[in-house]
N, C-alpha and C positions, 0 to 999 in steps of 0.2 A: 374537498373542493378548494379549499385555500390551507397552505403552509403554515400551520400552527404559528412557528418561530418568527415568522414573518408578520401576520395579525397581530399576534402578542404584542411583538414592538409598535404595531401602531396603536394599539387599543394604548400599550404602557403612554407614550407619545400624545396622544390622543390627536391622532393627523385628521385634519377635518376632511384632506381627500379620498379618504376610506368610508367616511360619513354615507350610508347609505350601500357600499359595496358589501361590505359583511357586518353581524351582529354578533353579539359573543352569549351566551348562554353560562351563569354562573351555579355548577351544580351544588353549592353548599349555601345556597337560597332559593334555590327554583326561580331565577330571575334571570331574562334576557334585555341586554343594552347595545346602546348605539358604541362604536368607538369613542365618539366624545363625551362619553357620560361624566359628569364631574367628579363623581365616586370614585373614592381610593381604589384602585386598580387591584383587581384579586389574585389568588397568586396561580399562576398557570396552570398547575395542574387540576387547578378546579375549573377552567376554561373549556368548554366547549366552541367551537366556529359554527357559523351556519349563512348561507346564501341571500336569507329572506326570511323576513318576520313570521311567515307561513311556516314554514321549516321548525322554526325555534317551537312555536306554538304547540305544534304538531308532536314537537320532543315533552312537551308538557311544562314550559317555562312562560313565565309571567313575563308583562311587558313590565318595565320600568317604569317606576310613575316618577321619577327625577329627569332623565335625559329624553323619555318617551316615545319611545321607537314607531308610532305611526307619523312621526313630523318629521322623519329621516328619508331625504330626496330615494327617490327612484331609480332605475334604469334607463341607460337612451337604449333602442336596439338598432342592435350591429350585425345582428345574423339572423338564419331564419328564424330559427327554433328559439332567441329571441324576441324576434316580430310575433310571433305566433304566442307567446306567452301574452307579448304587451299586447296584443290587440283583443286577448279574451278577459286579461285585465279591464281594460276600457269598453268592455260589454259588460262586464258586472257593475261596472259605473257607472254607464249609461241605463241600469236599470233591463238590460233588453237578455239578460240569459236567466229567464224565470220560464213558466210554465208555456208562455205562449211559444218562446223559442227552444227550440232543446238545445244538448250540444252536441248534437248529429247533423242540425241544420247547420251552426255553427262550424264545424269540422268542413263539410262540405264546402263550404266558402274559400276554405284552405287547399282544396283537391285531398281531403284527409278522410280516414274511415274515424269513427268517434274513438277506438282503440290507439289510433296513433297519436290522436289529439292527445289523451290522457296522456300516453307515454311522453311525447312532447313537455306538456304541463309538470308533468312528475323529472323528467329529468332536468328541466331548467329551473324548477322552483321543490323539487323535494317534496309538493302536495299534491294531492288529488284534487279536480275541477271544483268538486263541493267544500272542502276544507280551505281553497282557495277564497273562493265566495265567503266563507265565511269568518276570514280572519277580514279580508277586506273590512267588511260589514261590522266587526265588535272593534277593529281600530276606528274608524271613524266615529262610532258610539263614543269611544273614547274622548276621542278629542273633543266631541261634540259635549261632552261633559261637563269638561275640562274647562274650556275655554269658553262657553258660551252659558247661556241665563233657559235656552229653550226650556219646554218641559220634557219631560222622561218620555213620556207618549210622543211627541214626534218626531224626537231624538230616535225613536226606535223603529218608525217609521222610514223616517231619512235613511235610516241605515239601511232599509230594506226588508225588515222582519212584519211581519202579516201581522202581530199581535203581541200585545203586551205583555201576557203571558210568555209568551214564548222569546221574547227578548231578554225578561228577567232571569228564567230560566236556564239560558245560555250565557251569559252574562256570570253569573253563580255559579255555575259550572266552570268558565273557562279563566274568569279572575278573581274565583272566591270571595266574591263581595257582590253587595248591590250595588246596582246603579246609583241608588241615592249614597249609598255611603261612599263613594267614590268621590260623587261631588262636594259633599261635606268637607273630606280631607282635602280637595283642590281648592276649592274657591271659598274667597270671604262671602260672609253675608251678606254685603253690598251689592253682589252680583247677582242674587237669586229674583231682583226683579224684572220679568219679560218686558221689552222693548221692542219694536218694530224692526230695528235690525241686530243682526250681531257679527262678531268679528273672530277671524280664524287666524290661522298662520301657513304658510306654506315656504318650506324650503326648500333652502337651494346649494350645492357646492359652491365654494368661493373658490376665484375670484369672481364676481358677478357685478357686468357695468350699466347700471339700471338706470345714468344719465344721458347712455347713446340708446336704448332700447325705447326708452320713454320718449326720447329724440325722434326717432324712427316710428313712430306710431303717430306723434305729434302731427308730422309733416303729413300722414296719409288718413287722419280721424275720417268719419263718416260725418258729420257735422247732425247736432242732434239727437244722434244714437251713439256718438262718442266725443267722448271731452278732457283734454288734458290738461290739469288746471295743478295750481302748487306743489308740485312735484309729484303729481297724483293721477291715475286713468280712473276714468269714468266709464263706464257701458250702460244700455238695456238692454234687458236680456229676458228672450220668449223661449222656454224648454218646455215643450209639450203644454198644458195648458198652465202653466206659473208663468208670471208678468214679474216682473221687478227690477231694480238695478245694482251693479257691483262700483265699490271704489276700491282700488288698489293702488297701494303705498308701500316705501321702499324699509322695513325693520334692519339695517345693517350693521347693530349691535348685534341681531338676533340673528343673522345671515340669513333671514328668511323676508317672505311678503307679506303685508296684514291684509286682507280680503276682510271688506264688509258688505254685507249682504241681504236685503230686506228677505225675511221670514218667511216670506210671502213664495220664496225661492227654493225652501227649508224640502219639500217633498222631491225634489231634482238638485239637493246637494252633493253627490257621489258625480253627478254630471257637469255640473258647474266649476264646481274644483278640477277637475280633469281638465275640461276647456282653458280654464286659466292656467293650469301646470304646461299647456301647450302653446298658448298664445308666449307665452314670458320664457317659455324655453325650462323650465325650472330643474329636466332632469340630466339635461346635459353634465357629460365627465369633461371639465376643460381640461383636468391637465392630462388626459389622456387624447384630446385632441390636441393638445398643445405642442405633443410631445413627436405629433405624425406632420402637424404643417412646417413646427419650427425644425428640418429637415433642409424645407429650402429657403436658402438665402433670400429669397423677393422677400417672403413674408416675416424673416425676422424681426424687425424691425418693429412694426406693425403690431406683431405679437408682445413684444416688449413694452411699448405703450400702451394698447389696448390688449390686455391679457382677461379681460371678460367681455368681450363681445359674444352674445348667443344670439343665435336665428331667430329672431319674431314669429311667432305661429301666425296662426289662427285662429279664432272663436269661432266662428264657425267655417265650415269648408264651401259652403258655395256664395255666403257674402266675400269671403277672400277672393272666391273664382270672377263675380261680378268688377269687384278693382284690380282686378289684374290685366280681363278683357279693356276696361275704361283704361287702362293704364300705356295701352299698346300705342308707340311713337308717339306717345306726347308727354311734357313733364308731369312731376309728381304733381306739384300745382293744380294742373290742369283736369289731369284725374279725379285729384281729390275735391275738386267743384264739380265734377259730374257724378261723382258717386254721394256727394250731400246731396244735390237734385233729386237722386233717382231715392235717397232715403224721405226725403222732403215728399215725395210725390206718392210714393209706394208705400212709407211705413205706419203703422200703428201710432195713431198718438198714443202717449203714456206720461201720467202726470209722475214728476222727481222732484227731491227738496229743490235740483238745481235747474235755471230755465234754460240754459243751456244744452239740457239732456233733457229732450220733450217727446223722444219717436221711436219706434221698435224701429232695426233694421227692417228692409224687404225680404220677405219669403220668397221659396223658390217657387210659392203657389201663385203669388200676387205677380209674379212675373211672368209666369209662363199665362197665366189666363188675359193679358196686356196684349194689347195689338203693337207692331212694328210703331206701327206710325203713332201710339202710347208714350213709348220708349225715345224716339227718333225726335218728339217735339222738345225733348231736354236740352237739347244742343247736340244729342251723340249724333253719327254722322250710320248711317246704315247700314251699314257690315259689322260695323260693332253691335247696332242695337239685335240684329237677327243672329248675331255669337250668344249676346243676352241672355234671350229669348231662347234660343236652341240650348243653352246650360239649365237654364231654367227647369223648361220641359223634363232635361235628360233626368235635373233632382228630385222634382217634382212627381214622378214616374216611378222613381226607386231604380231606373237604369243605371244613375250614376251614381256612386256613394264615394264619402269621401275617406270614411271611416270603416271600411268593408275588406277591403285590399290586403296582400301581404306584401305583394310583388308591385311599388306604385308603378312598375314600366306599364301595367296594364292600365293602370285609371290613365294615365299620359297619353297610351296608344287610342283610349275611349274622346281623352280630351280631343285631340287631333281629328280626330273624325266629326268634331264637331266646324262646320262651314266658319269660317273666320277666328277659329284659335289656331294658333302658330305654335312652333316649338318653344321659343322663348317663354310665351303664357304657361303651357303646359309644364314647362319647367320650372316655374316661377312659383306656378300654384304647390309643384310637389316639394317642392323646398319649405314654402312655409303652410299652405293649407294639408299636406301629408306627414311634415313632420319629418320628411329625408333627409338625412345628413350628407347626402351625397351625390342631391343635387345641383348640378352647374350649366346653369344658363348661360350657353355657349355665344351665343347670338347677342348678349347686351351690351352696347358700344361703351360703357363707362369699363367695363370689366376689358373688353378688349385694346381699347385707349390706355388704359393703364398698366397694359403688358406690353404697350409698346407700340400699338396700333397692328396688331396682329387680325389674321384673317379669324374666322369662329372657328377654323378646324386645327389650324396653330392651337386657337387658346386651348382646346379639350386635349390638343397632346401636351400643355402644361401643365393642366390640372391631374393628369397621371397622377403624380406625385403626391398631390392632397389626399387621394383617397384613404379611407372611404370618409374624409369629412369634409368634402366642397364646399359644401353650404357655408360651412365657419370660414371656408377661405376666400367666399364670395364676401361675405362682410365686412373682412377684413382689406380685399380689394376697395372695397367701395367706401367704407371710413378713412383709407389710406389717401385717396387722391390727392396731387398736388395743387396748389394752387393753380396753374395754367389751365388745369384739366378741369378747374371746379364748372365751368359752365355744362362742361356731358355728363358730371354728377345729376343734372336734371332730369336728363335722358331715359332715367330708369325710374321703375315704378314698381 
C-alpha cells in the first residue's frame, strides 16, 4: 500500500503530515506507531507499513502506549470506497451497527449487497466489518484509560461492550494486560479521583487555524446552546437520552484539541467525539489540499497567509439545516438572532456551570410538531418558517438523514424538494452539515464579488480547478475579501 523507502524517510523524519496516513508496525517488539513517535527510529528492515490501526492490529501488533496511535487524526474521503468506509466508521460511533441494525441494512443504504460491503471495507482498511468495530471500541478504551479518571465499568461500556467480562477479556487478549494495569502505568495517583467531568484530546494535522475557526462559529453561536468565551467553544448537547455540555480548547503544543465533557455524556462518547472531529474539521489532509488549490494564482496568496483554514462542520445536521434556511439573503447578524429565538423558544432548558449556556438546541421533533404561525411569531418571515417546518418534518420522519448518504448530490436533490430551500442552502448545508469537500455554493454574492463580480455559472466554471476540495476554496475566498468588498462579507451565512 505505501512505498516502504518512502515511509521510512518519514517515519526516520518524523513528518507530522503522514501523522495518521500510515503506521509502522515494529516486528522485533510486536509494537505498532504513529510516524511521530518520539522513539529511536528502528531499523527498516524490522519495519512493517500498514494503512490503519485495524490493519496493524489485525497483523497482531500492539498499540504504542508512548506516541498512541488511537489519538492519530483520520481520513477526509475523497472516493467512494472511501465514503463508504468512513460512513460505516461513523455508524460504529454512533452506536447504531449492533444487533438492531445488521450490515445488510447497512450495505443497502449504499445500493450494496453485504458481500460487497466487506470487500469494500477489507480493501480500504485490510479488516473485516467486526475487526473493524472492534479495534475502534479497545482504541477508545484506551484513551478512555489513559487520559481520564472514569471507572473500568463505563469505560467499557462507552466503548460499546455489553459487559465487563467480556471487555476484560478482550482487552487481555489484544494488549496483554488489564485494564487496570494499564492505567496504573499512565496516569498518577492524583487522577484516579472521579469528577463530574473529564477531558480527552483530539487531533489534528497541522497547520491548523483555530483563531479563524473559532472566529467563524463566534459570529453564527446559537445563543444559549452555544458560547464562545476565552479562546474556548461551549455547546449542549442531547445524544439520545444523555443531557450534558462540551468545552473545547485549542492544545497547540499538542497539535490537537482538549474536549471536556460532563460524565453524564460518558454512554454516547464514540458519538460525541465524532461530532466534534466534524464540527472543527479535525480530519482534513491540508497539505494535500493545499497542494491542488495552490494550482491557481487567485488563491495563492490566501493560501500563504491563511495555510490552516478547514471547513466548520456541524454538530448536528439539521440544527445546521435550520441556520442555513434563517440564514437566506440576510446577514450573519441577522440570522444568528433568529436562530437564538428559535433556540430560546424551542429548546430544552439545561442547567451548566456557565449562565450563558442555559438551552439544548431545538430538535427536529419540536419543530415539526410547531404550527407556521409557532415559528413565524419570531420575526421569521413565512417562506422561511414553512422551509423550517418542512426540514423539520422531513428529520423527524427519518426521510431525511444527514448522516445516511454516500452520494450528498442525493440529500441536496432531497433538500431542494423541500418548498423554500434554494440551491445555495442546499449547498451550504452539504459543505458543512455533510462534511463535502467539494462543495461550492455557486450562487453566494461574497464568493462571486470576489471573483470579480462574476455571474454563478462563471464562478462554478472557476472553481474547475479547485476540485475536488471547493469547500477549502470557499473559505479561503471568503477570509480573503478585500476591504471594499467587507460589506457582502455580510451577505453570506
Amino acid at each position: 500500500m505505501f512505498d516502504p523507502e518512502i515511509a521510512y524517510q518519514a517515519l526516520t523524519s518524523r513528518d507530522s503530515r503522514f501523522d495518521g496516513v500510515f503506521f509502522v508496525g515494529v516486528t522485533s517488539t510486536g509494537i505498532y506507531c504513529r510516524p511521530i513517535c518520539p522513539v529511536k527510529a528502528p531499523m527498516q528492515k524490522n519495519c512493517l507499513f500498514f494503512g490503519s490501526a485495524e490493519a496493524a492490529e489485525k497483523a497482531h501488533f500492539r498499540p504504542c502506549l508512548r506516541c498512541r496511535p488511537e489519538l492519530a487524526p483520520g481520513f477526509a474521503p475523497v472516493d467512494s470506497h472511501h465514503r463508504i468506509a468512513d460512513r460505516l466508521i461513523r455508524r460504529i460511533e454512533e452506536g447504531l451497527l449492533e444487533e438492531q441494525e445488521t450490515l445488510a441494512d447497512i450495505a443497502g443504504e449504499f445500493d450494496l449487497s453485504e458481500r460487497q460491503l466487506r470487500r469494500v471495507i477489507q480493501q480500504e482498511l485490510g479488516v473485516s466489518p467486526l475487526e473493524l468495530r472492534q479495534t475502534r471500541r479497545m482504541l477508545l478504551a484506551k484513551q478512555l484509560l489513559t487520559e481520564t479518571s472514569l471507572p473500568v465499568t463505563e469505560i467499557a461500556y462507552a466503548s460499546g461492550f455489553r459487559s465487563l467480562r467480556r471487555f476484560n477479556d478482550v482487552f487481555q487478549t489484544r494488549y496483554r494486560m488489564t485494564p487496570s494495569r494499564l492505567r496504573k502505568q499512565s496516569q498518577p495517583e492524583s487522577m484516579t479521583t472521579v469528577q463530574e467531568s473529564a477531558e480527552l484530546r483530539l487531533s489534528y494535522r497541522p497547520p491548523y487555524d483555530w483563531d479563524a475557526i473559532l472566529d467563524f462559529l463566534q459570529q453564527r453561536v446559537m445563543k444559549e446552546a452555544e458560547w464562545v468565551s476565552d479562546g474556548a467553544y461551549h455547546r449542549t448537547v442531547a445524544l439520545g437520552n444523555c443531557r450534558g455540555w462540551v468545552r473545547v480548547s485549542h492544545l497547540p503544543e499538542k497539535q490537537a484539541l482538549k474536549v471536556q465533557f460532563t460524565t453524564t455524556l460518558t454512554p454516547v462518547l464514540p458519538a460525541l467525539l465524532r461530532r466534534l472531529r466534524d464540527l472543527f474539521d479535525l480530519d482534513a489532509q491540508p497539505q494535500r489540499i493545499s497542494e491542488q488549490l495552490s494550482q491557481d494564482p487567485l488563491l495563492a496568496d490566501s493560501l500563504t497567509r491563511y495555510p490552516g483554514l478547514r471547513v466548520p462542520g456541524a454538530f448536528d445536521g439539521f440544527e445546521l439545516g435550520v441556520r442555513a434556511i434563517l440564514g437566506q439573503q440576510v446577514t450573519v447578524k441577522a440570522a444568528t438572532t433568529l436562530s437564538s429565538r428559535v433556540a430560546q423558544r424551542f429548546g430544552e432548558p439545561l442547567v451548566t456551570p456557565w449562565p450563558e449556556l442555559s438551552r439544548l438546541p431545538p430538535t427536529a421533533e419540536s419543530l415539526a410538531s410547531a404550527t407556521i404561525d409557532d415559528i413565524a411569531s419570531l420575526g421569521i418571515v413565512s417562506a422561511r418558517s414553512q422551509a423550517i417546518q418542512a426540514l423539520a418534518q422531513a428529520c423527524a420522519s427519518g426521510a431525511l438523514r444527514f448522516n445516511g448518504a454516500v452520494n450528498p448530490d442525493v440529500v441536496q436533490q432531497q433538500l431542494l424538494a423541500l418548498k423554500g430551500v434554494g440551491p445555495w442552502t442546499a449547498s451550504y448545508i452539504a459543505m458543512r452539515a455533510l462534511r463535502w469537500p467539494d462543495a461550492f455554493p455557486k450562487e453566494d454574492i461574497a464568493i462571486r464579488n470576489n471573483l470579480g463580480g462574476v455571474s454563478a455559472k462563471v464562478a462554478e466554471q472557476l472553481s474547475q480547478v479547485w476540485r475536488p476540495w471547493r469547500s477549502y476554496a470557499v473559505l479561503h475566498i471568503w477570509k480573503s475579501l478585500t476591504p471594499e468588498k467587507s460589506a457582502e462579507k455580510e451577505k453570506k451565512a
